[in-house]
C-alpha positions as CSV (number, residue, x, y, z in Angstrom):
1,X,-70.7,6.0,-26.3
2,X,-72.9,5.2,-23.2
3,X,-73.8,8.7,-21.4
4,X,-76.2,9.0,-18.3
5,X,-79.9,8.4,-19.6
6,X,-81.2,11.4,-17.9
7,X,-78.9,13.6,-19.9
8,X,-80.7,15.2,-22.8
9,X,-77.8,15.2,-25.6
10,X,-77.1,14.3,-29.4
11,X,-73.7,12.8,-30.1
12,X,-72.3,12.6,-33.4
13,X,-68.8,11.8,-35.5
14,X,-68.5,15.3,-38.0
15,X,-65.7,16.5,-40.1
16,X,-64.9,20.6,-39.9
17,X,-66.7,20.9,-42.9
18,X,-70.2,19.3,-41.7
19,X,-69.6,21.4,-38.4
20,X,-69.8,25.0,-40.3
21,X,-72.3,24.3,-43.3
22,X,-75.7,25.2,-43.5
23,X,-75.4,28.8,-42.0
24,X,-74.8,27.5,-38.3
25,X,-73.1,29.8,-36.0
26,X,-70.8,29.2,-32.9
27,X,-69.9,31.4,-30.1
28,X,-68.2,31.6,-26.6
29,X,-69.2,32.5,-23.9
30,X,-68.4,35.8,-23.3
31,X,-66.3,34.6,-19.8
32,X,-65.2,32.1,-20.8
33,X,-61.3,31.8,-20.8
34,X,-59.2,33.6,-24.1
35,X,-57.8,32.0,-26.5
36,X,-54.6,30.5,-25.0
37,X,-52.7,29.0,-27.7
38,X,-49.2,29.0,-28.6
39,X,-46.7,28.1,-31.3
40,X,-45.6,24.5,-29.3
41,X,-49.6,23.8,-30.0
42,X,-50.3,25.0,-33.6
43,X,-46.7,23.4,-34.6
44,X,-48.6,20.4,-33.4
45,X,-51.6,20.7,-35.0
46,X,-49.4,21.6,-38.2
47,X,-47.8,18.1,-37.8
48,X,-50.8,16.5,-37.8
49,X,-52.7,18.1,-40.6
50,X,-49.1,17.3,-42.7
51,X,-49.1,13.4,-41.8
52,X,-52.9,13.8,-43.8
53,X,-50.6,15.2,-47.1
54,X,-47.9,12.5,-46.6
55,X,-47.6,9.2,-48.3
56,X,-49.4,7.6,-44.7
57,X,-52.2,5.7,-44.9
58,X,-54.1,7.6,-42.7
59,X,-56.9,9.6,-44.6
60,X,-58.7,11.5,-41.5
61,X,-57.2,13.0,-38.4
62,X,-59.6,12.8,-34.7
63,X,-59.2,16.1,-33.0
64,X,-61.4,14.5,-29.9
65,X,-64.7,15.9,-28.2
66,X,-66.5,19.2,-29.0
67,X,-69.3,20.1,-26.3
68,X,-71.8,22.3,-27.5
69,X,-75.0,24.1,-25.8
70,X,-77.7,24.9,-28.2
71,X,-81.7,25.7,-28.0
72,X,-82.1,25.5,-31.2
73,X,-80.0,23.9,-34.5
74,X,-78.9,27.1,-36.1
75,X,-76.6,28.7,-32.8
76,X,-74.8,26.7,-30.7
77,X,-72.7,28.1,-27.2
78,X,-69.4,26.6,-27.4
79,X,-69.0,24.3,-23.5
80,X,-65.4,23.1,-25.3
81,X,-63.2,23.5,-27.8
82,X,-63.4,26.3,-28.9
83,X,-58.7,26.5,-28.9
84,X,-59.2,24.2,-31.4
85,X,-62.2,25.7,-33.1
86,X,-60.5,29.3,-33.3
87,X,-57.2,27.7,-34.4
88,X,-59.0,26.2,-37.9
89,X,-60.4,29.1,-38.6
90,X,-57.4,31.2,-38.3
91,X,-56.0,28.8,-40.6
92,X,-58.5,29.4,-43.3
93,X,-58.5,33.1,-42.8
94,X,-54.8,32.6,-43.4
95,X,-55.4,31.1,-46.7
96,X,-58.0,33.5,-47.6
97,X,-55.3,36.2,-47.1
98,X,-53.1,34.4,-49.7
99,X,-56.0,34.4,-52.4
100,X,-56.9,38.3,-51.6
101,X,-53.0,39.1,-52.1
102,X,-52.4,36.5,-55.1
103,X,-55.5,38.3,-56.7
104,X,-54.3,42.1,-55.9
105,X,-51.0,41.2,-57.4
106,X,-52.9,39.8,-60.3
107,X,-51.8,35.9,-60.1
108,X,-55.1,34.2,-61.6
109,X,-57.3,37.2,-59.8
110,X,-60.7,36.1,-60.8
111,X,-60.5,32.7,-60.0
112,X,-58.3,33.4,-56.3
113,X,-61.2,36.2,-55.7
114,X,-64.2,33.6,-56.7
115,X,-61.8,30.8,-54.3
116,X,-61.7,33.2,-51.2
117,X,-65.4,34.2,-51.9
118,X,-66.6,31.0,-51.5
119,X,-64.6,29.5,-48.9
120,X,-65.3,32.4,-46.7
121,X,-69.1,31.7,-47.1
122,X,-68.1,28.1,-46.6
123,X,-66.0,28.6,-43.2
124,X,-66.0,31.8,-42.4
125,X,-69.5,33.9,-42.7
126,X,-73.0,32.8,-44.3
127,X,-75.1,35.6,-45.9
128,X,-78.6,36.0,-43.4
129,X,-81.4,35.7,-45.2
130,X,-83.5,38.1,-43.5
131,X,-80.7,41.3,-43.6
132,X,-78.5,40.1,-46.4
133,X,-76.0,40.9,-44.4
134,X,-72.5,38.8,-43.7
135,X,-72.8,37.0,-40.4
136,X,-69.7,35.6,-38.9
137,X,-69.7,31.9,-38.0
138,X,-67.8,31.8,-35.0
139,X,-67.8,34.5,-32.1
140,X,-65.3,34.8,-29.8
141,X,-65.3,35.9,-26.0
142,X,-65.4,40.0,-25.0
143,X,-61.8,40.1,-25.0
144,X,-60.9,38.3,-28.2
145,X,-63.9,39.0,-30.2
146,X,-63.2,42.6,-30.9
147,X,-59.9,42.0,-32.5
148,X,-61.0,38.6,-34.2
149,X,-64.1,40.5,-36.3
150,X,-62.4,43.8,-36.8
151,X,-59.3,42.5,-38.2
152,X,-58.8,38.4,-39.1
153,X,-62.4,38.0,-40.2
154,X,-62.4,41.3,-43.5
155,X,-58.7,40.5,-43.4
156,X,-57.6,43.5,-42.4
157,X,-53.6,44.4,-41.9
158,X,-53.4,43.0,-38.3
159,X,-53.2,45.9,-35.6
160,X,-50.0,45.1,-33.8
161,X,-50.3,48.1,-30.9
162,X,-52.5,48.1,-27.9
163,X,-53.1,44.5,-28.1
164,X,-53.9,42.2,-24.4
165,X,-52.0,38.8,-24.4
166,X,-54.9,36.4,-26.2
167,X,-55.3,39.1,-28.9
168,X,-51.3,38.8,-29.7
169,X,-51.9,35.5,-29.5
170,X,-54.2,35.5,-31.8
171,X,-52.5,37.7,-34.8
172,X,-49.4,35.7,-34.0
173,X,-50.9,32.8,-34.7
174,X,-52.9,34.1,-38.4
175,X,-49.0,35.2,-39.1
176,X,-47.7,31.9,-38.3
177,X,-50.4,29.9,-40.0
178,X,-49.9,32.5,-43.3
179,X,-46.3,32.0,-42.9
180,X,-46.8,28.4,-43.5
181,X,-48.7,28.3,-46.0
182,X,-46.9,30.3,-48.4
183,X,-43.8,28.7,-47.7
184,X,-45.9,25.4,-48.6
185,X,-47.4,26.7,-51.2
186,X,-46.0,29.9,-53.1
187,X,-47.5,32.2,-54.4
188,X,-47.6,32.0,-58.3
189,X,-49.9,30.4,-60.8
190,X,-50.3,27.3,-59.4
191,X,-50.8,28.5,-55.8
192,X,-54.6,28.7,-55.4
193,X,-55.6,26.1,-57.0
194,X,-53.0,24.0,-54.6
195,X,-54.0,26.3,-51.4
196,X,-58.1,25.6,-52.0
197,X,-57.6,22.0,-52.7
198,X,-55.5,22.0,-49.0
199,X,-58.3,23.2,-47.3
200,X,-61.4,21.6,-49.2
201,X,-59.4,18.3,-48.2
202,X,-58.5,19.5,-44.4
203,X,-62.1,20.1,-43.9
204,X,-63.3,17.0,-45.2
205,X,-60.7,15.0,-43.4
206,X,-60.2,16.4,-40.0
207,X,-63.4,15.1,-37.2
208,X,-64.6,15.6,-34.3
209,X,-66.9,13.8,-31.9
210,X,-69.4,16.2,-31.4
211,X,-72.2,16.4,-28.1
212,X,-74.4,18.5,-28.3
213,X,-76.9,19.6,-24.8
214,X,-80.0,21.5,-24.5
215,X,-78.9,23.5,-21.2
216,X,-75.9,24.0,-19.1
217,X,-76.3,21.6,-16.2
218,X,-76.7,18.6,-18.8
219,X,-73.4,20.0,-20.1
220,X,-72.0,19.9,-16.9
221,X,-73.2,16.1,-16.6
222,X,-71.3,15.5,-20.0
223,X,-68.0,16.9,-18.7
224,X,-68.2,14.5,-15.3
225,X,-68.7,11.0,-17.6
226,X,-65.8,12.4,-19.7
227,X,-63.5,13.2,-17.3
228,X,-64.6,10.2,-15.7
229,X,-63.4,8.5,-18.9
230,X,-59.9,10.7,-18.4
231,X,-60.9,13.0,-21.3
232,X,-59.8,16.6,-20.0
233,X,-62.3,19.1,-19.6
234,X,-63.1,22.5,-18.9
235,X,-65.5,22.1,-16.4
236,X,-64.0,25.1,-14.5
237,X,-65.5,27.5,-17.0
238,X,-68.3,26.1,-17.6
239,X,-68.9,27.1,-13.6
240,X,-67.5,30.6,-14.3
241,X,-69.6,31.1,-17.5
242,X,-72.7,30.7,-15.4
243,X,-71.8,33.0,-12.1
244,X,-71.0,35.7,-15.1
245,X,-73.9,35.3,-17.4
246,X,-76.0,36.0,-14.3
247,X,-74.2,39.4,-14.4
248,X,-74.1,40.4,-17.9
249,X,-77.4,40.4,-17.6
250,X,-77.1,43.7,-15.4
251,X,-76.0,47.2,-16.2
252,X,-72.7,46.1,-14.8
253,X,-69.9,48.8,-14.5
254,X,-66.9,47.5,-16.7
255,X,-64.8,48.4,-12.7
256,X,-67.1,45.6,-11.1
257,X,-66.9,42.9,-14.2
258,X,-62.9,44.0,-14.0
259,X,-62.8,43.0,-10.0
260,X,-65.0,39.9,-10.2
261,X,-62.5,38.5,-13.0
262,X,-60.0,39.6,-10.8
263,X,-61.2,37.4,-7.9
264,X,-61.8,34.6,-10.4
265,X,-58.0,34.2,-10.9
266,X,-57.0,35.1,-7.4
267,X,-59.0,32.1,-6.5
268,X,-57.8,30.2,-10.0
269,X,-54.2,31.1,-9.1
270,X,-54.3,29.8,-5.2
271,X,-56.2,26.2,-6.2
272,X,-53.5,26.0,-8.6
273,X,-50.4,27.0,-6.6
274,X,-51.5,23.7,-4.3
275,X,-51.6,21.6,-7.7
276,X,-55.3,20.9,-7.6
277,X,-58.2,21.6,-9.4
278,X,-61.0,23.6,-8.7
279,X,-64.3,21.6,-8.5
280,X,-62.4,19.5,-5.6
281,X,-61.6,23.0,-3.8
282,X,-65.4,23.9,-4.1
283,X,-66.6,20.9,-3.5
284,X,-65.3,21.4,0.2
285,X,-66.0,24.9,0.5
286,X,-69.5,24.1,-0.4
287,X,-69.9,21.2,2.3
288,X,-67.9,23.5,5.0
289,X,-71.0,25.6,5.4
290,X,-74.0,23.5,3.2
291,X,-75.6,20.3,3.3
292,X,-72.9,17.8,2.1
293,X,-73.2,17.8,-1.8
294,X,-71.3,14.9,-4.1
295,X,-69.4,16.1,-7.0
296,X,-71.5,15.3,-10.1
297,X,-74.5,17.2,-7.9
298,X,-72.2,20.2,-7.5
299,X,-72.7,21.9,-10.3
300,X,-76.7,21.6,-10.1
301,X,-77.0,23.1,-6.5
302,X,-74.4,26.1,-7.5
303,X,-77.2,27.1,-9.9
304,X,-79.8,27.1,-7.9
305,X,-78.7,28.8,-5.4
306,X,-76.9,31.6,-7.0
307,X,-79.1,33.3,-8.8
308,X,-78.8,36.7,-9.2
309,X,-76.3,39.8,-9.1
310,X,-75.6,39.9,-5.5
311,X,-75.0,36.1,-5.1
312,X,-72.3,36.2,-8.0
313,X,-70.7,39.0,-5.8
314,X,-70.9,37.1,-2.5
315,X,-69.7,33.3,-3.8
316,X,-66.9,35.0,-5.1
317,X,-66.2,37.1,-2.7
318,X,-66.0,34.3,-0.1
319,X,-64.5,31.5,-3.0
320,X,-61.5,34.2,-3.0
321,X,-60.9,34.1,1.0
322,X,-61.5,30.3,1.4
323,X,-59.0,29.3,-1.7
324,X,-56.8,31.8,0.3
325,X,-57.3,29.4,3.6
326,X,-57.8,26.3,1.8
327,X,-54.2,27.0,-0.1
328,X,-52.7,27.9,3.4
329,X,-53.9,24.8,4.9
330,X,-52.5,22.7,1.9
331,X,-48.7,24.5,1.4
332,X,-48.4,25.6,5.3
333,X,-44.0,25.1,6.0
334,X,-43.4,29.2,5.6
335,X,-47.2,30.0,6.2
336,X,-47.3,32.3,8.9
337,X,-51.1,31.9,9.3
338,X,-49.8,29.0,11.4
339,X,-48.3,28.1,14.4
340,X,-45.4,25.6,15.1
341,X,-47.6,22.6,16.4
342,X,-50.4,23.9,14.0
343,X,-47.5,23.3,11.1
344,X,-46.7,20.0,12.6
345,X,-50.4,19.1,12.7
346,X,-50.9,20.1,9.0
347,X,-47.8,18.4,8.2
348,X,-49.2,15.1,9.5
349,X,-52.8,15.6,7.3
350,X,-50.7,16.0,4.4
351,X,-48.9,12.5,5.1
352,X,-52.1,11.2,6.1
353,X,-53.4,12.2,2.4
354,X,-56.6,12.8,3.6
355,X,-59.6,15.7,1.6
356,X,-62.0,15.2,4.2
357,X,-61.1,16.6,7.0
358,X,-60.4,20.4,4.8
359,X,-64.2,20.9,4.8
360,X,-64.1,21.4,8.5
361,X,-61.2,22.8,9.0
362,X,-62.5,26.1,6.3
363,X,-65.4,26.0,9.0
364,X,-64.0,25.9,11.8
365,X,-61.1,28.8,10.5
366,X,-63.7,31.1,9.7
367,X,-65.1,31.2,12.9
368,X,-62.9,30.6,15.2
369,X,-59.3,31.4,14.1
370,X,-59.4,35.4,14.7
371,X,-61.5,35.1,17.9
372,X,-60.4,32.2,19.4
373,X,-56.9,30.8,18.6
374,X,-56.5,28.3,21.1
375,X,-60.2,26.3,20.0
376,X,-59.0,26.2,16.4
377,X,-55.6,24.8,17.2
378,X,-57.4,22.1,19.5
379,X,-59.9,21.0,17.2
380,X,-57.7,20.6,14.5
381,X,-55.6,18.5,17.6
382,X,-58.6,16.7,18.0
383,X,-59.2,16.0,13.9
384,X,-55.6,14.5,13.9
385,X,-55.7,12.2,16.0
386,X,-59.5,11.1,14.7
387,X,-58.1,10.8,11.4
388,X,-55.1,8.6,13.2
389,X,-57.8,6.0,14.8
390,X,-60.8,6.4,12.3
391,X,-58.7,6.7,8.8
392,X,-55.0,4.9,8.9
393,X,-55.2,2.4,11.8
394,X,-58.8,1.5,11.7
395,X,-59.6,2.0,7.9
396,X,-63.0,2.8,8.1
397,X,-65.6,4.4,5.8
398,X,-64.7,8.1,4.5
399,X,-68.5,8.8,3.5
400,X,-69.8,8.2,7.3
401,X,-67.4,10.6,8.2
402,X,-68.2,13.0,5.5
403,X,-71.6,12.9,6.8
404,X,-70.4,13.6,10.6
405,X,-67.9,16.3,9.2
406,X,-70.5,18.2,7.2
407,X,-72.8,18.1,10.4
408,X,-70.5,19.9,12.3
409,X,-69.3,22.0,9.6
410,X,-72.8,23.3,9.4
411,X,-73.5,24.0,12.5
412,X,-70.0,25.8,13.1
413,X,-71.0,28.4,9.9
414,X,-74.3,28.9,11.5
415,X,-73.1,29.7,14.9
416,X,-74.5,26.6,16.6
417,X,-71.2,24.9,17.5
418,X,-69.1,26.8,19.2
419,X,-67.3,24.8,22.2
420,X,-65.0,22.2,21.5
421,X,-67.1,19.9,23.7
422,X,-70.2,20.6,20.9
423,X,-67.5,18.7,18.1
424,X,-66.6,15.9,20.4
425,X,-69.9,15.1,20.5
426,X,-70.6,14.3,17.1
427,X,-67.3,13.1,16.8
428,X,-67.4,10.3,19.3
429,X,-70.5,8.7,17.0
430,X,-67.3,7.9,14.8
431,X,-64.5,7.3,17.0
432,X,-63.0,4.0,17.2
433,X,-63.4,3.5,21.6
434,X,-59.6,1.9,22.5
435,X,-60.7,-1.4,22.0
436,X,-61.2,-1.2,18.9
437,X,-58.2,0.5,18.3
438,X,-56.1,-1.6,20.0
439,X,-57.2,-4.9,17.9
440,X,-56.8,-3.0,14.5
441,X,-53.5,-2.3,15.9
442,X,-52.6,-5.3,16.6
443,X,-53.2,-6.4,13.5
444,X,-52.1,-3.5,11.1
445,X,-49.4,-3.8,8.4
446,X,-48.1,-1.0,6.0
447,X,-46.1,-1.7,3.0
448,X,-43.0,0.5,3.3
449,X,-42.5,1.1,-0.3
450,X,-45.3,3.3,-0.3
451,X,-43.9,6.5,0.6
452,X,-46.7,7.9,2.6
453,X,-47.2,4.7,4.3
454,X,-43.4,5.1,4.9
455,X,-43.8,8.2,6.1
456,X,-46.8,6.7,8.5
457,X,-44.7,4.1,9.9
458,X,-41.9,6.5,10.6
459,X,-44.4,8.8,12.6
460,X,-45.8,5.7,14.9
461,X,-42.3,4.8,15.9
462,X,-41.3,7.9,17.1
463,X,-43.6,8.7,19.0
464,X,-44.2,5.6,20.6
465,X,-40.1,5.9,21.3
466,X,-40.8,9.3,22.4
467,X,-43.5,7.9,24.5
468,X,-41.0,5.3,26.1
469,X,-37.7,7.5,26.9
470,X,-39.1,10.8,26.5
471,X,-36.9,11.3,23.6
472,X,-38.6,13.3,20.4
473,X,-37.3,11.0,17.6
474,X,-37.3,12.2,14.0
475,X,-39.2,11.1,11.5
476,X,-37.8,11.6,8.5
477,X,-34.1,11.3,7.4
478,X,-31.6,10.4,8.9
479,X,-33.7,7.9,10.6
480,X,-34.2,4.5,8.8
481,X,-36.6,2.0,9.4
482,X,-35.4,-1.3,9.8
483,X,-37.4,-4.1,9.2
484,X,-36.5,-6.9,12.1
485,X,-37.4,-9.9,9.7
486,X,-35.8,-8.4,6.3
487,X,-38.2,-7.1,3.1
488,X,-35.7,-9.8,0.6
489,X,-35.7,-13.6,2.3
490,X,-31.6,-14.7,2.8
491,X,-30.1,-17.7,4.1
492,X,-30.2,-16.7,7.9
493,X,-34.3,-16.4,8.1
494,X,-34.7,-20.0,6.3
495,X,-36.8,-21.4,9.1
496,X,-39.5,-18.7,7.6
497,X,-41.3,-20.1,4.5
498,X,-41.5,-17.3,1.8
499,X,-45.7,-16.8,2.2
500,X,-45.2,-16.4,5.7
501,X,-42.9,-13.7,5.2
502,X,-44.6,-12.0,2.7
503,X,-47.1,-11.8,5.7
504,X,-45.1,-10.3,8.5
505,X,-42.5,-8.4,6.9
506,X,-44.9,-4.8,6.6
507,X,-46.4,-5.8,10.4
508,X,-46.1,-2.8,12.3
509,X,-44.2,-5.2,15.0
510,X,-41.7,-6.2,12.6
511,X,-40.6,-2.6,12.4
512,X,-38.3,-0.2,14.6
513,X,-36.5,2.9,13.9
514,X,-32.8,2.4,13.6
515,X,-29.7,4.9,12.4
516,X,-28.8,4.6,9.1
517,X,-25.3,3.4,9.3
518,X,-26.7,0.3,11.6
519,X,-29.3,-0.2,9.4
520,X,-27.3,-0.5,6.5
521,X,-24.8,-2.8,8.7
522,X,-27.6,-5.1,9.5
523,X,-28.7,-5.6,5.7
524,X,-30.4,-9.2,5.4
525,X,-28.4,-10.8,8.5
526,X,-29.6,-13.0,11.3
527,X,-31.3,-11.9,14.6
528,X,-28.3,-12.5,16.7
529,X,-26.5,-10.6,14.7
530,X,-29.0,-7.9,14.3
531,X,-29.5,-7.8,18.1
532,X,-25.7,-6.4,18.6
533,X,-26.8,-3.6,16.0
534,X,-29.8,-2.9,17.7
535,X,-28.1,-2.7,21.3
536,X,-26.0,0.3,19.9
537,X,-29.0,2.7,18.6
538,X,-30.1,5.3,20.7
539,X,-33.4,4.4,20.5
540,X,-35.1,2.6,23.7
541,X,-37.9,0.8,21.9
542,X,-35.2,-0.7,19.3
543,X,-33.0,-1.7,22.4
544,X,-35.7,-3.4,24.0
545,X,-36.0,-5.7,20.9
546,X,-32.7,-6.9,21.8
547,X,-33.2,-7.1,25.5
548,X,-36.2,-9.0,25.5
549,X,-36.5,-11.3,22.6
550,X,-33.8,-14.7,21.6
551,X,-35.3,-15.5,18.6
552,X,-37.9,-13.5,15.8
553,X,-40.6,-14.9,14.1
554,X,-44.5,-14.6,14.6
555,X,-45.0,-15.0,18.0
556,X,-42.6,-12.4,18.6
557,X,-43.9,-9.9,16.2
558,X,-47.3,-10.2,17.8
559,X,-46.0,-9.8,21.2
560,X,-44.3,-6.8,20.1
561,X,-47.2,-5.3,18.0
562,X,-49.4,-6.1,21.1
563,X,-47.2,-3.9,23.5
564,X,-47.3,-0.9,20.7
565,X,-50.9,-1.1,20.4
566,X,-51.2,-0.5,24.0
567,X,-48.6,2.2,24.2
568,X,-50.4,3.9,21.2
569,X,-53.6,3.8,22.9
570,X,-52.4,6.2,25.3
571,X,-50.9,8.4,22.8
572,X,-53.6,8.9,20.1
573,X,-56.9,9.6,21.7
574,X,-58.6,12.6,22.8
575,X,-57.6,15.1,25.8
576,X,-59.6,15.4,28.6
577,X,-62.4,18.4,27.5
578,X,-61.3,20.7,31.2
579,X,-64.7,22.5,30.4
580,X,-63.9,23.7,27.0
């Protein structure tokens, strides 16, 4: 496994077994999330450990990557897995249940007592040297942990009243486990020695690959090769383990730790209403009022610059109202942050599919939204139609205009920027002049199966028709767009060879907005035909097809991209400033 070379780590292939011996000891962080697991997951973790005591051939079972943070070799901080981690050992405490009652009920006592003795030295708790006193293996966080030592660890009758949702969870999952077990097993004179030899064998046969780091931001490097390799990641709490360790180390009123968690999911809950994840959302927020950061540097600056009590209080704080904004930006139709053309502006940055124009936009709501309406509304005028030019007709590179972004974004937050005038200016390094424009134009194709690009093409046309006759066309359903020399080759367009219409079929020419029902009408047939069909729409730019071409093929599609370009030109480009 090939890793960065500047990451200090120790990788390794280990069965549950070699994981837990020689009087190691895991815990999680004391933030980090609660055991989450349900009966869908431990039925399929059952499943799997029961394929490994079927007549298969398969003799070991991956369970995938463990990240662990240690200083030492004895006590490792568990980065991930700790859902699968917790569900083992609920399964052995299970078992060791089923020895304690076999041996109260006096079904081969000694030998079940001596069994649960030594596989809860084994798995469960090593004896410390220096106290002599029992030290549990694995520790959970500060709202499982309670419940997991004071009950499932001395097996203890499970408390059943009082209990949050991750402790349930957790004695639902020890009574699931035990259920299992004795209905696999029994419970008569056979029982233990079949029970221990289950879990001697699981523990030798179930593995992990195992990383281990020295320190949390070379954990934080791990999780961005793996994810990069599609391996899923909790990278989200490693972030929140680190802004709360800085305040557990406080006299921290349990009030204040209750209102910061509280903030955490507010902010959780928004990012995930807008179906992405967090780091992303960060990311931006970080680069809306800091020098632009990349995403596997994120994690790095986070830590240096929040530090202490009162920066934990403030990132949050703020996190909680931009994920607010950011997830109002994102899901705007019944927003009523926004206006209608603000709506219709978002609308067309969602079609446009575009992250980085969000950085600015956080900015640029944050200080100008309340106080100045109309200044926020143009600029994110103004950030359309630059994404129009810069983005989908001229395709040019996103990190140059990251870099211009984040320069205005910063000097927005710090108060420097604060006429529209002062964004132009930065902006126009960037923006494609109408020459430019016009030849990309020109030029420009988008394959309609896409359906963003759809989407795109359907927005060009009407408002270049809108341009024309003054008519707001629709650009979405009913309204079809008919492709002049048709997407499947037919009889009537022989004199076309097959590579050349591969070619101009998706050329912006080639395309015009047309009803459904003539659209469906004109199917694969010739021009002529088509050029009745097209005389009947309502829309003037699909009429003029008909009015001034005889015949379609490339010359005509370049004439007619030509005349769009120029209309377009007028269209998408910035307003006169008028002193603002």
């Amino acid at each position: 496994m090939a890793l960065k070379a500047n990451i200090n780590f120790i990788t390794s292939n280990e069965t549950f077994r070699q994981l837990f011996g020689n009087g190691v000891s895991f815990r999680v962080p004391s933030f980090q999330c609660d055991y989450s697991w349900t009966q869908d997951n431990w039925s399929d973790l059952w499943q799997d450990i029961a394929r490994l005591r079927g007549t298969t051939d398969e003799d070991s079972h991956y369970m995938g990557y463990l990240v662990f943070q240690t200083k030492n070799s004895k006590e490792f901080v568990i980065i991930d897995g700790q859902q699968r981690l917790t569900t083992f050992t609920i399964i052995i405490l299970a078992g060791l249940s089923i020895f304690k009652e076999l041996a109260n009920r006096g079904i081969d006592a000694q030998k079940n007592d001596l069994r649960r003795e030594q596989l809860q030295r084994n798995y469960i708790a090593y004896l410390d040297p220096v106290t002599l006193i029992p030290q549990s293996k694995l520790a959970l966080n500060r709202h499982n942990d309670r419940y997991f030592q004071h009950y499932l660890v001395p097996l203890q009758e499970p408390q059943r009243r009082g209990l949050n949702s991750s402790e349930r969870l957790l004695a639902n999952a020890f009574e699931w486990f035990r259920n299992i077990l004795v209905k696999e097993f029994g419970q008569n004179e056979n029982s233990g020695q079949k029970l221990v030899e289950f879990i001697e064998s699981l523990a030798d046969r179930v593995f992990f690959t195992v990383i281990r780091v020295n320190e949390e931001l070379n954990a934080f490097k791990v999780f961005e090769t793996l994810n990069a390799r599609r391996v899923r990641l909790s990278a989200t709490d490693l972030l929140k383990n680190h802004l709360f360790s800085i305040i557990e180390t406080h006299k921290t009123h349990e009030n204040e730790i209750r209102t910061l968690e509280e903030k955490w999911e507010n902010i959780l809950n928004y990012i995930a209403d807008i179906g992405e994840d967090l780091p992303e959302f960060l990311r931006l927020y970080w680069n809306s009022k800091n020098k632009l950061v990349r995403k596997n540097e994120l994690f790095k600056i986070i830590r240096n610059n929040i530090k202490d009590r009162k920066d934990v209080f403030n990132i949050l704080r703020d996190l909680e109202h931009g994920a607010e904004i950011y997830s109002g930006l994102k899901d705007y139709y019944d927003n009523d942050l926004w206006n209608e053309k603000e709506k219709k502006n978002l609308e067309l940055l969602k079609i446009f599919d575009l992250p980085q124009p969000f950085s600015l936009l956080l900015a640029c709501h944050d200080k100008f939204y309340t106080h100045d309406r109309d200044l926020f509304s143009q600029i994110l005028d103004d950030i359309v139609i630059f994404s129009f030019r810069y983005n989908i007709i001229c395709n040019k590179q996103t990190i140059d205009q990251e870099i211009v972004y984040n320069t205005i974004s910063q000097k927005v937050s710090s108060g420097i920027y604060t006429r529209l005038s002062n964004i132009r200016s930065d902006l126009d390094k960037l923006y494609p002049d109408d020459r430019l424009f016009q030849q990309d134009f020109k030029i420009k194709s988008f394959n309609t199966l896409s359906p963003r690009n759809s989407k795109i093409v359907k927005y060009i046309l009407a408002n270049i028709e809108k341009q024309e006759s003054g008519i707001a066309a629709r650009h979405e359903k009913p309204v079809t767009i008919e492709h002049i020399l048709p997407m499947n080759g037919a009889d009537a367009w022989q004199d076309i060879t097959e590579r050349e219409q591969k070619k101009l079929v998706y050329r912006i020419g080639n395309m015009a907005l047309l009803e459904k029902k003539l659209n469906i009408a004109a199917g694969n047939n010739s021009f002529d035909y088509k050029k009745e069909l097209y005389m009947q729409s309502a829309f003037r730019t699909t009429r003029a097809i008909a009015e001034h071409h005889d015949k379609w093929d490339r010359e005509d599609i370049d004439s007619r991209q030509a005349k769009l370009a120029k209309i377009a030109c007028g269209i998408w480009r910035f307003r006169p400033l008028s002193g603002i």
